[in-house]
N, C-alpha and C positions, 0 to 999 in steps of 0.2 A: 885204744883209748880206755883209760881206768876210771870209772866215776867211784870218788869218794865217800863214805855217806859224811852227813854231816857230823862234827865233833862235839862229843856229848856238851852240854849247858850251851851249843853257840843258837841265836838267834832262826828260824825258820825263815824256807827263803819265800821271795816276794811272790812267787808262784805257788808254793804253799797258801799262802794267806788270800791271796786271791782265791783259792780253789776253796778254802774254806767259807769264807766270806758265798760266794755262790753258790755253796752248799744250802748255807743255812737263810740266805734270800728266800731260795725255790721252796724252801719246807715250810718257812712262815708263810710267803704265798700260798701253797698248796693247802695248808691246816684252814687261812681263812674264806679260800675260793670253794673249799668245799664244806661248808657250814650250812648247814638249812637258814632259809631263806628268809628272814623275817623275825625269827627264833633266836634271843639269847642263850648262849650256853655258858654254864656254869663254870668254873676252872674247878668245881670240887666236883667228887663223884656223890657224894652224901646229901648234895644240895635237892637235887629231883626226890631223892626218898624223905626225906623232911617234910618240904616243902606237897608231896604227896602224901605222909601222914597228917600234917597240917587242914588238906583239904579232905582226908575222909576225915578227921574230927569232926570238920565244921559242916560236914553236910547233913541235908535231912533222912530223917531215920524213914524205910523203905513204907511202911506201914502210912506214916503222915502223909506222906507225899502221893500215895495213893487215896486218901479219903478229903483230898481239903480243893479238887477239881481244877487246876492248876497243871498247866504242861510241866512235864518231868524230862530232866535228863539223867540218865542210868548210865552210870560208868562201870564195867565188871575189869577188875582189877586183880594184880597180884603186887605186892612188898618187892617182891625179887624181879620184876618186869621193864628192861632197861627203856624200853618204850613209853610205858605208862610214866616211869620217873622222867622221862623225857618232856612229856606232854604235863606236867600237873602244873607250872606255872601259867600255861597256857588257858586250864580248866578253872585255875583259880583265879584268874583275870575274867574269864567268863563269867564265873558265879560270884565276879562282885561287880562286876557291871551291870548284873541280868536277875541275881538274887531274887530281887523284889517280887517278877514275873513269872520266874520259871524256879520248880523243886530241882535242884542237884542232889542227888544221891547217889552213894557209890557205895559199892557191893565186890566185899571180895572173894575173889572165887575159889579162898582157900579154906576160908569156915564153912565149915559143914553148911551151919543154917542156910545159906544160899543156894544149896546143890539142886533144889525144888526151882529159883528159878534161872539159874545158870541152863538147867533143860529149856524151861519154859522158851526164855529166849535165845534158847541154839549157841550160846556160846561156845565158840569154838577156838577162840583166841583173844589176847588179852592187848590193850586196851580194846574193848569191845562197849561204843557209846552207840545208844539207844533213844533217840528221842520219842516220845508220848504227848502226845495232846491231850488238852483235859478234861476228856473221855476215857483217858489211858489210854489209846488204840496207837499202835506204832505206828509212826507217820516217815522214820529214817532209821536206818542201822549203820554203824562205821566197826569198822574191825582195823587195828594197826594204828600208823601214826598218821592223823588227819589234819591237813592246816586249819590255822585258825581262821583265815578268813572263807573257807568252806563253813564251818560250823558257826560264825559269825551269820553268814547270809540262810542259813537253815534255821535259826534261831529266831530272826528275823519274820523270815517267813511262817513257822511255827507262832510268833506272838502276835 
């Protein structure tokens, strides 16, 4: 028996297109069964770094949020940290639900001036969030990517 291939411009056959068609089901399945849980993701890759310079803009400067007695949250952060861009929509829905109660500040652990306390508090990987109470005495540490309704229910407790 001689199989033919197909002749060029004609039509692909109907088990082609089914195989394709199944193909590309299983992959948009797979792309959104495994998506973190609760978490929008962006289709841009620039959107988490933005929207993470956005949020160190807006946060308080390390100095205020130490002298005005107020629970603090301490983000040690890097620009390049596909983690931390992961997370800053997350952090900026925090600090504007939470603002009012608690200092956000965020500290990146690529300037210099933070290297005093990037020791201080043992940073050893980045996103690395720090809650204080307003005494300043560590009350939580998180290192890596943390959900949000963890850090909702700590926050809680904290205020």
């Amino acid at each position: 028996m001689t199989v033919n291939p197909p002749a060029p411009g004609s039509a692909p056959s109907k088990t082609s297109l089914l195989a394709i068609a199944l193909v590309a089901v299983f992959a948009i399945a797979a792309f959104f069964l495994t998506r973190p849980e609760g978490e929008l993701q962006s289709a841009s890759p620039v959107a988490g770094l933005v929207t993470l310079k956005a949020t160190a803009a807006a946060a308080m400067p390390y100095g205020q949020a130490l002298a005005n007695g107020k629970p603090t949250l301490l983000e040690f952060y890097a620009d390049w940290c596909t983690t931390c861009q992961a997370m800053a929509s997350t952090l900026q829905a925090l600090h504007h639900h939470h603002g009012d109660q608690l200092n956000f500040v965020m500290l990146d652990i690529d300037n210099p001036q933070w290297q005093q306390s990037v020791r201080q508090f043992r940073v050893s990987g980045v996103p690395h969030l720090v809650l204080l109470d307003g005494h300043q005495q560590v009350t939580d540490t998180f290192v890596g990517k943390v959900p949000k309704s963890l850090l909702e229910n700590r926050l809680a407790e904290l205020l």
